[in-house]
N, C-alpha and C positions, 0 to 999 in steps of 0.2 A: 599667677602661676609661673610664667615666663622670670621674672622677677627674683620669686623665690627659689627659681632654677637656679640660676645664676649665682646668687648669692650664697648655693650649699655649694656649690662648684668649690669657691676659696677653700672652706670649712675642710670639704673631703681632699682637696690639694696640702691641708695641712698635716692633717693624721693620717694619708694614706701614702705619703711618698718613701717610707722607706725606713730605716732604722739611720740612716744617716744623713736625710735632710728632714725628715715630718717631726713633726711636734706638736703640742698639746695643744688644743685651744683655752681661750682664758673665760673665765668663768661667763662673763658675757657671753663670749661666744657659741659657749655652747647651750647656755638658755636657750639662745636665738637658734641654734641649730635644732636641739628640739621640738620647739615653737612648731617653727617649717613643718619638721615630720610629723606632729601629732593633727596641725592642720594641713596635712596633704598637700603643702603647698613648696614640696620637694619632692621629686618623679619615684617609683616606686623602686625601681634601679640604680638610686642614690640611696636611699636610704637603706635596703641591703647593704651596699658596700661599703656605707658610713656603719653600721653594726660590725658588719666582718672585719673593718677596718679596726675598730676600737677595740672589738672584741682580742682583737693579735696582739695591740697594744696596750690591751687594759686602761679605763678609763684613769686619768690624774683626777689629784683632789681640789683640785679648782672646777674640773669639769663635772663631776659628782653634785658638787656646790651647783653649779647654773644650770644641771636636770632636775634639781630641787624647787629653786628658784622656779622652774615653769611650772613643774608640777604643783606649788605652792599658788600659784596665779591660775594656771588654769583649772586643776582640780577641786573635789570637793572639801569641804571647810568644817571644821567639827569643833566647838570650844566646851568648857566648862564653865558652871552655874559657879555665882561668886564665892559659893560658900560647899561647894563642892571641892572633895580631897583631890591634888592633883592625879590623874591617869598614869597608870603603867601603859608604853606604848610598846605593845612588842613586833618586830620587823623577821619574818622570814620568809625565806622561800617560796613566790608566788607559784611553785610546779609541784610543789605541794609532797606527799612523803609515799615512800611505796615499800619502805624498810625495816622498819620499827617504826612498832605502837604509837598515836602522837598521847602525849601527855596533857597540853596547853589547855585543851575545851574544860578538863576536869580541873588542872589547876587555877584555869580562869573561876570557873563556880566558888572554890575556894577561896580565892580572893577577895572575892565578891561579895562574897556570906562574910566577910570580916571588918567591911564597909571599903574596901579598897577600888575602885573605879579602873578597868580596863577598856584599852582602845586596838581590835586587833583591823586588817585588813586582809585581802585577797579577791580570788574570780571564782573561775569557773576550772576545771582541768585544764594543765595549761602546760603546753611542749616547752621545755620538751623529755619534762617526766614524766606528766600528767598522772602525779602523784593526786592522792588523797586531799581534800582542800576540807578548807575551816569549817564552810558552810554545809557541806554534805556532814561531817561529824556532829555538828550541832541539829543537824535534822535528827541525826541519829537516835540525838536524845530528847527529839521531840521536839525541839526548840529550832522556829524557822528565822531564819535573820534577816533571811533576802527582800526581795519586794518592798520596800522602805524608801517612799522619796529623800532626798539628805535631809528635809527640816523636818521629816516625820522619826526619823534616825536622830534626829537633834532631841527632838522631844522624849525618846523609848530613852536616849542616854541621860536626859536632864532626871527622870522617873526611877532608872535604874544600875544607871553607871556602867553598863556594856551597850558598845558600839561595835560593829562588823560594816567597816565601809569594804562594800562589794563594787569592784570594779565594771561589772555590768550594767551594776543600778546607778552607780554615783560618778562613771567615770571612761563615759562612753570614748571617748578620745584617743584616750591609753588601750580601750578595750577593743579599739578599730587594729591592733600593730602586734594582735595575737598571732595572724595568720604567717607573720614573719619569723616567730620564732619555732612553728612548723617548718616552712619551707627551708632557712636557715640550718638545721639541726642543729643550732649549738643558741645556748642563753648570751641574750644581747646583754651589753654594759647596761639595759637598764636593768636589767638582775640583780646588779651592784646595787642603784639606786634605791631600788624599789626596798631592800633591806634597812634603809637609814631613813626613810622618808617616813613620813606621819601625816594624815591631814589634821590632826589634835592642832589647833593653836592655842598657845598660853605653854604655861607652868607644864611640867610632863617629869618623868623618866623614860628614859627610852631605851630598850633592850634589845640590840639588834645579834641575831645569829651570823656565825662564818665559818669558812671550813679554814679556810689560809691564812698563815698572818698576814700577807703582804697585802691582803684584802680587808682584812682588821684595821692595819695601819691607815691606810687610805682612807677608810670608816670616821677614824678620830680625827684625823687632819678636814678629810670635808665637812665633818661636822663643825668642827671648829671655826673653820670659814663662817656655818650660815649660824651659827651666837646658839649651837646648843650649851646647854650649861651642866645637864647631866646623865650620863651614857655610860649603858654596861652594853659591854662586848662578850657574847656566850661562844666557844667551839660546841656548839651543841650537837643532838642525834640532829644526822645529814644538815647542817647547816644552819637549821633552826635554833630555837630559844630552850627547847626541853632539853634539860641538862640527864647525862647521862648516872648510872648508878654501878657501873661496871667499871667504873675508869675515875681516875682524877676528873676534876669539872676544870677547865680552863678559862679564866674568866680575868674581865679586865675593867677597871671603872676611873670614868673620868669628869672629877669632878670641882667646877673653877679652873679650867687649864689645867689641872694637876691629877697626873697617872699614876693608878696603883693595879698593880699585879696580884690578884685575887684567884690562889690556886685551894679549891678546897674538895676535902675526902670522904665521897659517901660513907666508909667503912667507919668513918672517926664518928660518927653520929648516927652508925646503927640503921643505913639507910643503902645497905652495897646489896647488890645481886645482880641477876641478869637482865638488861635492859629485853624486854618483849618485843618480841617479832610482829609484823604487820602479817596477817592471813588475808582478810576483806573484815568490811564493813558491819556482818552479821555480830564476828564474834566480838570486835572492838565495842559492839552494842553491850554485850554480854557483860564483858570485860569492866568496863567504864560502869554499868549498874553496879555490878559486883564492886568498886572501888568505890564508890558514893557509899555503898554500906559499909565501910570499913574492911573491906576482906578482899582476895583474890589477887590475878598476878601484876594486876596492874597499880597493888596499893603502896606499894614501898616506893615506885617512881615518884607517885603523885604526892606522897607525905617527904618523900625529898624537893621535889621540886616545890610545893606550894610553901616548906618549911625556908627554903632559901630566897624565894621570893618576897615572903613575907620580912625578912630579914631588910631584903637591898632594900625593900621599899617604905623603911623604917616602921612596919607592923608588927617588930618583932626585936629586941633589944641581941639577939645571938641564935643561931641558926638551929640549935637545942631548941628555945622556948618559942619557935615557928614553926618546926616540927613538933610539938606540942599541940598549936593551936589549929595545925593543919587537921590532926587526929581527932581533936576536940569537935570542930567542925564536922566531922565523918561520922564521928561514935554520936553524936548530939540530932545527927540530920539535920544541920543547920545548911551544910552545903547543897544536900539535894532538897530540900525548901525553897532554895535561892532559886533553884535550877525550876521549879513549879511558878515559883511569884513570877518568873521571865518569861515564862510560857504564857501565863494569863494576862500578862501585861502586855505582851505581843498580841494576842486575841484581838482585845480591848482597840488594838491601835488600827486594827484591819476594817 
């Protein structure tokens, strides 16, 4: 402990002296700074002021890269079957939505119904929005994700090609450094992190949400660092991956080192209205049935989003003929099928 004092001591003499001597740590460095905090073996009053530190300064993209780095070493591990389609990995906000409607649960079933393999992540409510999370929405629809040792999660993904790595279940460590971003009031730089990071290894897409560009930026540069090969960037509703319908979509992909600026228009594809408002849980229950049947206010989101989705992820030759197959899947009941096979193959696995 003594040891690991010491040795954060440097770390926070780096990032915390000031705008005109501190500076970044290098991606080592800050693996190892992580390391410390996730094993307690940094005092509980460094690690504070290493957040509040970084948080002023915003993590650099080498430093993004070595939170990775540990997360990748110490977290849990998820791959695909050799002959399974590479995973959509989508990365947003662990404090989860308290704004508008989310989207993702339903356009995951869609995906999913069209053999496409998704890999989402998250916790429990988490400060310090302690918005809406993945796994409360998916009870909603019946469908329990939690309670999953990782190689029992290994096997429901190998079976069904959705994974929900839950931070309680698969990742106690991370799950210990909640209570900081209580006490704190403000989202630690691993807020950054936690949006780029996957435990998928192998082949992937990875879809990470942002509010900022300057946050986006960082995104592509520390991915770059740790050899991703292909990454969309969403400005989506509050930060996440659900693209909105009210507005241009902002989006950006990078693919082989090589950026392209991907601005596309609900309205051009018959897919524009008003993104929905979050009330609670009852009616999103409501809502989200009523969209699996093809009808209500939440189906024009879902047949854009699953329609654009389908597209990036090459399920779909033009963003037309994925809205297309989005409806097909709806009008067919082939998505909420999907949404039944997952239920009973969670049973099955209990």
């Amino acid at each position: 402990m003594i040891e690991g004092k010491e040795q954060f001591k440097a770390y926070l003499r780096k990032i915390g002296s000031g705008e005109n001597t501190g500076c970044g740590l290098s991606r080592e460095e800050s693996a190892t700074a992580l390391k410390l905090i996730l094993e307690s073996k940094a005092t509980p009053a460094q690690i504070g002021a290493f957040m509040i530190a970084h948080r002023m300064r915003r993590p650099e993209p080498q430093e993004l890269a070595g939170m990775i780095d540990t997360y990748s070493k110490l977290g849990p591990r998820l791959s695909s079957k050799r002959d399974q389609k590479r995973p959509i990995c989508f990365g947003m906000p662990f404090d989860g939505r308290n704004r508008t409607a989310p989207i993702y649960p339903l356009t995951t079933l869609i995906l999913l119904s069209t053999g496409q393999p998704v890999v989402l992540h998250g916790g429990k409510r988490m400060p310090i929005k302690y918005g809406i999370t993945t796994a409360e929405l998916f009870n909603a629809l019946d469908l329990q994700l939690t309670g999953l040792a990782i190689h029992e999660l290994q096997t429901y993904f190998n079976d069904n090609g959705l994974a929900l790595i839950y931070q309680p279940d698969h990742f106690v460590l991370a799950e210990n450094l909640t209570n900081y971003r209580d006490e704190l009031g403000k989202r630690p730089p691993l807020a950054s992190m936690e949006l780029i990071w996957t435990a998928h290894q192998g082949e992937h897409l990875l879809i990470s949400g942002f509010v900022h560009p300057p946050t986006e930026e960082r995104a592509w540069k520390a991915l770059k660092l740790i050899g991703e090969k292909d990454l969309i960037s969403v400005k989506g509703l509050e930060g996440g991956t659900d693209l909105p319908i009210s507005r241009a979509c902002i989006t950006g992909r990078i693919q082989q080192n090589q950026f392209e600026r991907i601005i596309i228009h609900p309205c051009d594809h018959k897919c524009s209205g008003k993104d929905v408002e979050w009330k609670n849980l009852d009616q999103w229950r409501t809502q989200a049935f009523e969209a699996l049947d093809n009808k209500g206010p939440l189906k024009e989101s879902l047949l854009w989003n699953a329609g654009v989705y389908l597209w990036f992820s090459g399920n779909a030759n033009s963003i037309d003929e994925g809205v297309n197959k989005a409806e097909t899947c709806l009008s067919s009941g082939s998505a909420k099928a999907t949404l039944k096979q997952l239920i009973r193959s969670k049973a099955k696995s209990e």
